[in-house]
PDBQT receptor file of N, H, CA, C and O in Angstrom, charges set to zero:
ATOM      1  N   UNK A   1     -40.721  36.391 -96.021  1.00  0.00    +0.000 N 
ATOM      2  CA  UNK A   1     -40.194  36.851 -94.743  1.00  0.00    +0.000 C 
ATOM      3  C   UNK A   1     -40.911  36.154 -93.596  1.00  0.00    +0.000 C 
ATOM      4  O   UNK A   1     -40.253  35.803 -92.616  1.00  0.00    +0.000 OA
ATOM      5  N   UNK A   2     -42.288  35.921 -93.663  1.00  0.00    +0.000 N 
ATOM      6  H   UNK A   2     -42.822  36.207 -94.459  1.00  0.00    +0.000 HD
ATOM      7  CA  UNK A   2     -43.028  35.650 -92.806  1.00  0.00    +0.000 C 
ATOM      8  C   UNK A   2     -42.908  34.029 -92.399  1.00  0.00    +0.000 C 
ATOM      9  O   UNK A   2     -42.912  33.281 -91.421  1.00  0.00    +0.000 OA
ATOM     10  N   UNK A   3     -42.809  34.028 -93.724  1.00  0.00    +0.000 N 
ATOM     11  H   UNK A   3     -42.805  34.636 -94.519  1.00  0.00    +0.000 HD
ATOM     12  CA  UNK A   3     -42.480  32.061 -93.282  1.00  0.00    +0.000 C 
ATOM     13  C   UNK A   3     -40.997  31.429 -93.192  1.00  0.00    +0.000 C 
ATOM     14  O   UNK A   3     -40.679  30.241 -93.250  1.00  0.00    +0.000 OA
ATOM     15  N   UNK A   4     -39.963  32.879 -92.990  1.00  0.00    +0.000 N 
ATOM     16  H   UNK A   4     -40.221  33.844 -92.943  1.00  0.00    +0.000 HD
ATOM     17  CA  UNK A   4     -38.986  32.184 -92.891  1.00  0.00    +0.000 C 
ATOM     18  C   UNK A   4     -39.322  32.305 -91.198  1.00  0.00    +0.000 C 
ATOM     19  O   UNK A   4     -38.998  31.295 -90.574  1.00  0.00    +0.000 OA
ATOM     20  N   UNK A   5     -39.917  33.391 -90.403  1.00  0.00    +0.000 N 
ATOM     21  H   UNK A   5     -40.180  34.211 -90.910  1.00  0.00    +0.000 HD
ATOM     22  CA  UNK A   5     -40.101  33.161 -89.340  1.00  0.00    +0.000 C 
ATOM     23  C   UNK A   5     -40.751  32.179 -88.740  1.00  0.00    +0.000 C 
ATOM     24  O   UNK A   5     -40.439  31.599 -87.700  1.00  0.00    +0.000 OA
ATOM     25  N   UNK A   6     -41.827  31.982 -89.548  1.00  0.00    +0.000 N 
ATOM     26  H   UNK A   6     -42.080  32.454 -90.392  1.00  0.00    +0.000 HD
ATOM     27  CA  UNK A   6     -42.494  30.686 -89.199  1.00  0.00    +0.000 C 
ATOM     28  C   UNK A   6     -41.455  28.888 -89.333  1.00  0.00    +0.000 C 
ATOM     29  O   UNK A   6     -41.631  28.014 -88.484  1.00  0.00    +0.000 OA
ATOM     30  N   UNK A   7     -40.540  28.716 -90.441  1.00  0.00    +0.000 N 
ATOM     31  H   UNK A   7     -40.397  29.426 -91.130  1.00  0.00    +0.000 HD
ATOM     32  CA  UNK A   7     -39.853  28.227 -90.259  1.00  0.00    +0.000 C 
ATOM     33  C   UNK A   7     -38.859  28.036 -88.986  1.00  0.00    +0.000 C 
ATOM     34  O   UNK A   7     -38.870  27.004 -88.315  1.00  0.00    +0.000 OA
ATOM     35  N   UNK A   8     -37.870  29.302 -88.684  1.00  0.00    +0.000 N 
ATOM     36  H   UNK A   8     -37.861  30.140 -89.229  1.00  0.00    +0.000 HD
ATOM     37  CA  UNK A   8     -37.363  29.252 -87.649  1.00  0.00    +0.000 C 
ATOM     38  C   UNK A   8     -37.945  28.812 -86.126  1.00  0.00    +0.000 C 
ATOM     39  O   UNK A   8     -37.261  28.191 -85.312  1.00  0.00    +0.000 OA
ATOM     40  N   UNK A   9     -39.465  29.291 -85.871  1.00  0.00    +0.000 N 
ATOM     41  H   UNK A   9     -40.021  29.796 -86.532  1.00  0.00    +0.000 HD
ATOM     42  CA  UNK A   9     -40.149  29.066 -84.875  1.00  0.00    +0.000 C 
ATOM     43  C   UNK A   9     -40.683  27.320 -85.005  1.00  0.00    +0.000 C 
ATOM     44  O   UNK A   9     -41.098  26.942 -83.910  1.00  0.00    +0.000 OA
ATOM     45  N   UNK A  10     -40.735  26.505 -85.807  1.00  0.00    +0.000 N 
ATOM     46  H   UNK A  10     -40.398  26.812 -86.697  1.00  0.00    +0.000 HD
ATOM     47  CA  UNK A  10     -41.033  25.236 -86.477  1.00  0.00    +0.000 C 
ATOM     48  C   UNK A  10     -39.473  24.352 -85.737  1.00  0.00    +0.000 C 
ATOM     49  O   UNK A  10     -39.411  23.344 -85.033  1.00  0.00    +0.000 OA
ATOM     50  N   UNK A  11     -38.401  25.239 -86.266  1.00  0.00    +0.000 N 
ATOM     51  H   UNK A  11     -38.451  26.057 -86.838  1.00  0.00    +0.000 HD
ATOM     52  CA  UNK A  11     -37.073  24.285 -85.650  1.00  0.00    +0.000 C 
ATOM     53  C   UNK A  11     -37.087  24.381 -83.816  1.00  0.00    +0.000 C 
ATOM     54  O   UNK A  11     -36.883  23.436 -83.053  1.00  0.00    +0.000 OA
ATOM     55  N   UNK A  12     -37.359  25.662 -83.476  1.00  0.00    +0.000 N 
ATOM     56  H   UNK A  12     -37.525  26.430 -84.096  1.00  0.00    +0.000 HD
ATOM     57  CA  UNK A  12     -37.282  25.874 -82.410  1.00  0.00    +0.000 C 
ATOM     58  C   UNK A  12     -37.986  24.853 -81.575  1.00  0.00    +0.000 C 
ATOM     59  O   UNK A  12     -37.322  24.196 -80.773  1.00  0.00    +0.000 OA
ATOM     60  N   UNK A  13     -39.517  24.627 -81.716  1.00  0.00    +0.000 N 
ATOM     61  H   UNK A  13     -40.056  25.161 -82.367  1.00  0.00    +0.000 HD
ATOM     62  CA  UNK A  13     -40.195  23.863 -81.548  1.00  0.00    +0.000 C 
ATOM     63  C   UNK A  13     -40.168  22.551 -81.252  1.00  0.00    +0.000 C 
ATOM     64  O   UNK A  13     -40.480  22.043 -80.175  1.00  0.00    +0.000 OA
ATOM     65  N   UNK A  14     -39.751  21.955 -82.326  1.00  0.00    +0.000 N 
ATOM     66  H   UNK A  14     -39.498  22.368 -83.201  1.00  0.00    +0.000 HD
ATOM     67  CA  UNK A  14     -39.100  20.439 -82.838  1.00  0.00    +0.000 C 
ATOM     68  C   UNK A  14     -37.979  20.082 -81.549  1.00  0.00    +0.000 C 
ATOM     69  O   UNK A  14     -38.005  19.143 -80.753  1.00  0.00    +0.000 OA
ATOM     70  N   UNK A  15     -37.059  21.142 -81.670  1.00  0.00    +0.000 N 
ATOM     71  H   UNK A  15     -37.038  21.905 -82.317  1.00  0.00    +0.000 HD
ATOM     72  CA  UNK A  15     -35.886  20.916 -80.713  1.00  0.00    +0.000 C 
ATOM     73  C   UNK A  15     -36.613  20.923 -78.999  1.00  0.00    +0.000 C 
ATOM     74  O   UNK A  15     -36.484  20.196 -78.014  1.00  0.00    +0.000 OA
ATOM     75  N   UNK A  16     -37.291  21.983 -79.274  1.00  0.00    +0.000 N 
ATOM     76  H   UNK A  16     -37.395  22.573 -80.074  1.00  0.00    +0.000 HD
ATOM     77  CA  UNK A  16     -37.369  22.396 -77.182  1.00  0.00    +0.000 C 
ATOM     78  C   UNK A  16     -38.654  21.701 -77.081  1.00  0.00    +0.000 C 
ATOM     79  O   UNK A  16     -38.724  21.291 -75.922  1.00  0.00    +0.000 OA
ATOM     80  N   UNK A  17     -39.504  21.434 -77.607  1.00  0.00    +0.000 N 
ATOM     81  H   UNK A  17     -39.447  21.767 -78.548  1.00  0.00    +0.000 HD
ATOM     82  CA  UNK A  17     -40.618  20.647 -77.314  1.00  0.00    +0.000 C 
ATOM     83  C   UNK A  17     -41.024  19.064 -77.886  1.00  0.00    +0.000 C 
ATOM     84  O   UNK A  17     -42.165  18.676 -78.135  1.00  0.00    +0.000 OA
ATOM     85  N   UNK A  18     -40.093  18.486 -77.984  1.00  0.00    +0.000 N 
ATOM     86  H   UNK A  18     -39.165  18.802 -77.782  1.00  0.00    +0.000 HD
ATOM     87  CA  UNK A  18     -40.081  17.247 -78.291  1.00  0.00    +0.000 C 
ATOM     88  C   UNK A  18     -40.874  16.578 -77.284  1.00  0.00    +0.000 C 
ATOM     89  O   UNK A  18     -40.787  15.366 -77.480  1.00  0.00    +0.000 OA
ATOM     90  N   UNK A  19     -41.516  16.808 -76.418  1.00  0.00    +0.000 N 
ATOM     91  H   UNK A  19     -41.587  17.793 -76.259  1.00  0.00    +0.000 HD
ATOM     92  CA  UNK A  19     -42.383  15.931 -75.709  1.00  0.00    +0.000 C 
ATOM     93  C   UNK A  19     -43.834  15.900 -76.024  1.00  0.00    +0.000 C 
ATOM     94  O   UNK A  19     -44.624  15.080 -75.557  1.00  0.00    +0.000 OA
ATOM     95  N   UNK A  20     -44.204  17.118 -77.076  1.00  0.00    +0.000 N 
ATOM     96  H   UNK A  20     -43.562  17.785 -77.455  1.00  0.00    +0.000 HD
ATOM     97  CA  UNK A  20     -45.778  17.276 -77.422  1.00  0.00    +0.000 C 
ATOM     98  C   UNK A  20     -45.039  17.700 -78.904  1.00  0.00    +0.000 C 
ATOM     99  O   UNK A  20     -45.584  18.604 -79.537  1.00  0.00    +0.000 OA
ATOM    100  N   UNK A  21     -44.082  17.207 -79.347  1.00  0.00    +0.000 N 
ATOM    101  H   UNK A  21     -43.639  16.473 -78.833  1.00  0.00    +0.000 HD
ATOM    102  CA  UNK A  21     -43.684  17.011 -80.821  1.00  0.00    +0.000 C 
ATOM    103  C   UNK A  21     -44.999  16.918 -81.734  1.00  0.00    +0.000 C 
ATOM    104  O   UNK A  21     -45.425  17.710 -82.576  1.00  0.00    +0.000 OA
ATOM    105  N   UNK A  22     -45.425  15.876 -81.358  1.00  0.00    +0.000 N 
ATOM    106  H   UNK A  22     -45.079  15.233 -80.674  1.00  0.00    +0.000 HD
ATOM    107  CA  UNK A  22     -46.882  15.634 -82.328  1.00  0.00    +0.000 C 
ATOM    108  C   UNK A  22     -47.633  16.519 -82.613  1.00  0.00    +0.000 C 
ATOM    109  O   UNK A  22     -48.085  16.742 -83.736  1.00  0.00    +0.000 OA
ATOM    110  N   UNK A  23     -47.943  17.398 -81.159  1.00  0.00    +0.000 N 
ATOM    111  H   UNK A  23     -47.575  17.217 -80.247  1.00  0.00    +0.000 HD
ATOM    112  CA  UNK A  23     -49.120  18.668 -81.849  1.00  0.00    +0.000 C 
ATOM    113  C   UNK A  23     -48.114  19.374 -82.449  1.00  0.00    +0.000 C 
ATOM    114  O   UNK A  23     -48.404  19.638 -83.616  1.00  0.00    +0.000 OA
ATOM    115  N   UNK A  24     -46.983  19.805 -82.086  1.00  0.00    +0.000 N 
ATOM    116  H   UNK A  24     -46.747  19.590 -81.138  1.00  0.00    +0.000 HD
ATOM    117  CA  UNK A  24     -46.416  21.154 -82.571  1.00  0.00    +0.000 C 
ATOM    118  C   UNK A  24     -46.410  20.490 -84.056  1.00  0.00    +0.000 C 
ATOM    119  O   UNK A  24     -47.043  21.396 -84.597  1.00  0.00    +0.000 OA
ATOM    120  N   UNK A  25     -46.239  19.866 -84.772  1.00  0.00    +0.000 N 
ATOM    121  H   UNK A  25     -45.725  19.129 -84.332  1.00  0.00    +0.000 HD
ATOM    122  CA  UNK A  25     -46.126  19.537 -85.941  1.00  0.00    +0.000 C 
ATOM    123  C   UNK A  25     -46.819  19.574 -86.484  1.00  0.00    +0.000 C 
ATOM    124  O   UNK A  25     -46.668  19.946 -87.648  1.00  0.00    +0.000 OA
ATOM    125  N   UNK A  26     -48.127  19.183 -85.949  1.00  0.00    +0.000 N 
ATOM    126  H   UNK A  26     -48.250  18.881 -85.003  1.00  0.00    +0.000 HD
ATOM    127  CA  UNK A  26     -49.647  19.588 -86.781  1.00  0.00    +0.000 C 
ATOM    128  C   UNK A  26     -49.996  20.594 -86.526  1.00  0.00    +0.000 C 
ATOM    129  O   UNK A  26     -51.040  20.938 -87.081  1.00  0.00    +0.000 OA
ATOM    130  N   UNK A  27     -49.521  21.304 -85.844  1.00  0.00    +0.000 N 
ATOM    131  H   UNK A  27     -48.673  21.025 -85.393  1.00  0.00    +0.000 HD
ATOM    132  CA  UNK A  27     -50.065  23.159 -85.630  1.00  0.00    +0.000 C 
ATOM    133  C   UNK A  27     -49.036  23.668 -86.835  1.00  0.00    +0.000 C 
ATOM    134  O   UNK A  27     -49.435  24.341 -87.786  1.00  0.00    +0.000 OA
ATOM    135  N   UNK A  28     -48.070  23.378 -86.712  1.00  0.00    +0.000 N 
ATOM    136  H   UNK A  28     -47.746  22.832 -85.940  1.00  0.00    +0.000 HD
ATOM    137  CA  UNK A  28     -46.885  24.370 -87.853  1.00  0.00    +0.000 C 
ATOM    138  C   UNK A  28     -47.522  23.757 -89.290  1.00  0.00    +0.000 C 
ATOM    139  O   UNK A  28     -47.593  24.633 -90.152  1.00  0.00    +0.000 OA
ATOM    140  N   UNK A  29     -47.991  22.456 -89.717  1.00  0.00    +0.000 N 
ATOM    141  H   UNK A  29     -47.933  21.744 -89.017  1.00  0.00    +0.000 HD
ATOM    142  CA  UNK A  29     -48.107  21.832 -90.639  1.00  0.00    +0.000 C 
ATOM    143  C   UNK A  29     -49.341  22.624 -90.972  1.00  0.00    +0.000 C 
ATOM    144  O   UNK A  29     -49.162  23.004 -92.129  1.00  0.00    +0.000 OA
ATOM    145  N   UNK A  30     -50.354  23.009 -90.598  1.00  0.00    +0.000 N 
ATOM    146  H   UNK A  30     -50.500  22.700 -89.659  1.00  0.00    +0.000 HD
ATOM    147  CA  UNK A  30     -51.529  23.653 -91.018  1.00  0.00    +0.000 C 
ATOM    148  C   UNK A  30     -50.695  25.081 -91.327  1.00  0.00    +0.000 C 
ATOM    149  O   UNK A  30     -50.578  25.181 -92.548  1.00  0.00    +0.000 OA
ATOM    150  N   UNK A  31     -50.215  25.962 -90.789  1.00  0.00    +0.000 N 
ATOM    151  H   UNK A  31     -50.311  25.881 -89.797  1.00  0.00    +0.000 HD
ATOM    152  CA  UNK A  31     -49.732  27.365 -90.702  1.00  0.00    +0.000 C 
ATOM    153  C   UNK A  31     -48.703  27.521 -92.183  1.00  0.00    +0.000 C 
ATOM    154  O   UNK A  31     -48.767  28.406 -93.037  1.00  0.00    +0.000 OA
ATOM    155  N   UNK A  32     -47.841  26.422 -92.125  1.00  0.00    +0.000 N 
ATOM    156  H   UNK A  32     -47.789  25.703 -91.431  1.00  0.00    +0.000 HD
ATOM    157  CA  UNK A  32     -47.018  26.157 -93.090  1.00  0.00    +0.000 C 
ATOM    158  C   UNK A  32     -47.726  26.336 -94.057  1.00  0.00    +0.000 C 
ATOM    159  O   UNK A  32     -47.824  27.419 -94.634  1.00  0.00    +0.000 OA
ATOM    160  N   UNK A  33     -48.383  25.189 -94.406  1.00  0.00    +0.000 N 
ATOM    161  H   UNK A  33     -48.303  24.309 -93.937  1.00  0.00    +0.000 HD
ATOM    162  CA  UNK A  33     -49.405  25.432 -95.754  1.00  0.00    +0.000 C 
ATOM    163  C   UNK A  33     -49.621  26.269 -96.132  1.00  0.00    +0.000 C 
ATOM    164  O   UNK A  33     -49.432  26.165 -97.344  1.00  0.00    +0.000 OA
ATOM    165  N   UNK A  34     -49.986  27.314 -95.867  1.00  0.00    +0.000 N 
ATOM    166  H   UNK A  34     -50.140  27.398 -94.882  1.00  0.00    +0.000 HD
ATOM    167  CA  UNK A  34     -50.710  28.556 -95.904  1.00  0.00    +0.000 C 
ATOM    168  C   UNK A  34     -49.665  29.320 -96.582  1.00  0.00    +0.000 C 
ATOM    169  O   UNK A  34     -49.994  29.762 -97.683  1.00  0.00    +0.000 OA
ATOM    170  N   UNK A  35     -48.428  29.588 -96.160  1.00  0.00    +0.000 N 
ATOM    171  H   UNK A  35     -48.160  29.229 -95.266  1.00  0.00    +0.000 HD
ATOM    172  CA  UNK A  35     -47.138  30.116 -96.735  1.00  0.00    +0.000 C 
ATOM    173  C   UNK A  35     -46.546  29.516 -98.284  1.00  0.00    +0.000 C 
ATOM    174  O   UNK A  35     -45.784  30.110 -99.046  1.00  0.00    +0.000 OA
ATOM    175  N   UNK A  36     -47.062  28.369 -98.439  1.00  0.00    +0.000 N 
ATOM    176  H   UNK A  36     -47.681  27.886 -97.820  1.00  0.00    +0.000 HD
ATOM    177  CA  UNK A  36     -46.155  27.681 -99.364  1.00  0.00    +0.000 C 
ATOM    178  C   UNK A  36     -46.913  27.450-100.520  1.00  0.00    +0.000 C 
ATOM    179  O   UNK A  36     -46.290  27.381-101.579  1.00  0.00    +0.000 OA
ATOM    180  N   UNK A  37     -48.483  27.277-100.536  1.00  0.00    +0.000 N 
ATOM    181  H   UNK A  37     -48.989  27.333 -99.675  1.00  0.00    +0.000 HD
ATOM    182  CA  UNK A  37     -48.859  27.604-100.791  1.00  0.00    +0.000 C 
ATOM    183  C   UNK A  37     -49.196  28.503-101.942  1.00  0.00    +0.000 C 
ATOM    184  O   UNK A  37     -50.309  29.023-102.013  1.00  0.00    +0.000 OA
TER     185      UNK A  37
């Protein structure tokens, strides 16, 4: 459940913050892990 939210918040991201794309990807990419894991 938790990481489908975290997923959804990951697309959100990608889409509306494409200008600091880079961190948001390495912030979700650490968090992600953790879920999949």
């Amino acid at each position: 459940m938790l990481s489908l939210v975290m997923r959804e918040c990951f697309i959100l991201c990608s889409v509306f913050l494409r200008d600091i794309n880079d961190v948001c990807l390495s912030y979700f990419n650490d968090n992600l892990l953790m879920f999949y894991i």
